[in-house]
C-alpha positions as CSV (number, residue, x, y, z in Angstrom):
1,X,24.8,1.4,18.4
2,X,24.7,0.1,15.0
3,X,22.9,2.0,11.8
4,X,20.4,-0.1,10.6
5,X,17.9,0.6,7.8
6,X,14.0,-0.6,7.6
7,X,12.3,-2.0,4.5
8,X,8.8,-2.1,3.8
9,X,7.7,-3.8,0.3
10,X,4.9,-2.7,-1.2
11,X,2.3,-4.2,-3.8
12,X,0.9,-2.6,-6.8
13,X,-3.1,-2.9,-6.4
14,X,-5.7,-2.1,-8.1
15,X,-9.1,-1.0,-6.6
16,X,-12.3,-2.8,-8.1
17,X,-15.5,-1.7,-6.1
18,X,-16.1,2.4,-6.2
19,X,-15.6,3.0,-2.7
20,X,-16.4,6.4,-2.5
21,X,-20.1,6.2,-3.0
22,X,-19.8,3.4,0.1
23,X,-18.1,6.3,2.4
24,X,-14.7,5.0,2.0
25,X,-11.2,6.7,0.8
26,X,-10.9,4.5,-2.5
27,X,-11.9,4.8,-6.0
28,X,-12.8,2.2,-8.9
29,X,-10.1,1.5,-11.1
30,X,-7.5,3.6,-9.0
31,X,-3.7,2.3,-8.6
32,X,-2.5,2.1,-5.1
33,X,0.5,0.5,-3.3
34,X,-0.1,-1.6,-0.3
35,X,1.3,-5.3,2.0
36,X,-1.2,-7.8,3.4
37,X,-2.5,-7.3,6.9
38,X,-1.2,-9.5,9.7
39,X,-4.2,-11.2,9.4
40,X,-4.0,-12.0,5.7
41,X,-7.4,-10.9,5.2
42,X,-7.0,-7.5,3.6
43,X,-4.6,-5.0,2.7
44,X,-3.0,-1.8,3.9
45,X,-3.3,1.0,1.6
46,X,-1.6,3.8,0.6
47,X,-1.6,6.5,-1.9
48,X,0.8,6.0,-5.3
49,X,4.3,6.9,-4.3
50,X,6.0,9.8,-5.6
51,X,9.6,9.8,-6.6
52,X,11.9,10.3,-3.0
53,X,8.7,10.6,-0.7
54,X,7.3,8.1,1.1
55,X,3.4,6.7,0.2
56,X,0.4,8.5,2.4
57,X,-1.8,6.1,4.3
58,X,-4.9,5.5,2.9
59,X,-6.4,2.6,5.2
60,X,-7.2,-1.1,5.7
61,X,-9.1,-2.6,2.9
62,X,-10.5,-6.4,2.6
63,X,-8.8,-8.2,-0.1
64,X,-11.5,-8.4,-2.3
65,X,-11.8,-4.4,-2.9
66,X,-8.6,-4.9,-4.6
67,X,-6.9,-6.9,-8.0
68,X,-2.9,-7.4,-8.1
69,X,-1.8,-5.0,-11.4
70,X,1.7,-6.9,-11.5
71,X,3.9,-9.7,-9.3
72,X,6.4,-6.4,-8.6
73,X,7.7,-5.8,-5.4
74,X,8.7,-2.1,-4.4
75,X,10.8,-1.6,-1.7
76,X,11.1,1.4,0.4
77,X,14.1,2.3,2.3
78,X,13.5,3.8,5.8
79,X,17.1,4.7,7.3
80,X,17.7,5.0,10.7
81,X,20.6,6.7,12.6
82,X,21.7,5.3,15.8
């Protein structure tokens, strides 16, 4: 078997609605990192990344609880031993 690593590129958001006083895991005006859903109608969240660790899950969000911040793309590196 071969070694083969995984990329996942992320998004740099910006949340717009206060989402805590609606229940949810978001705040106004927080940064997060996040990639469209399959369905192109919202986004999956997770928490800012922190140098060599990988972001934490947040949750699936419309796209309209979020703004872009930048056109950016981070990339992280999963790497997987066969």
């Amino acid at each position: 078997m071969s070694e083969k690593n995984r990329e996942i590129e992320f998004i740099k958001l910006i949340c717009v609605i206060n989402g805590l006083a609606e229940g949810l895991n978001i705040r106004k005006e927080q940064e997060y990192y996040g990639f469209k859903t399959v369905d192109g109608l919202g986004y999956n969240v997770y928490a800012k990344k922190e140098k060599g660790r990988l972001p934490i899950y947040i949750g699936s969000y419309p796209k309209p609880y979020f703004q872009l911040i930048d056109n950016e793309i981070y990339v992280v590196t999963f790497e997987k031993n066969a």
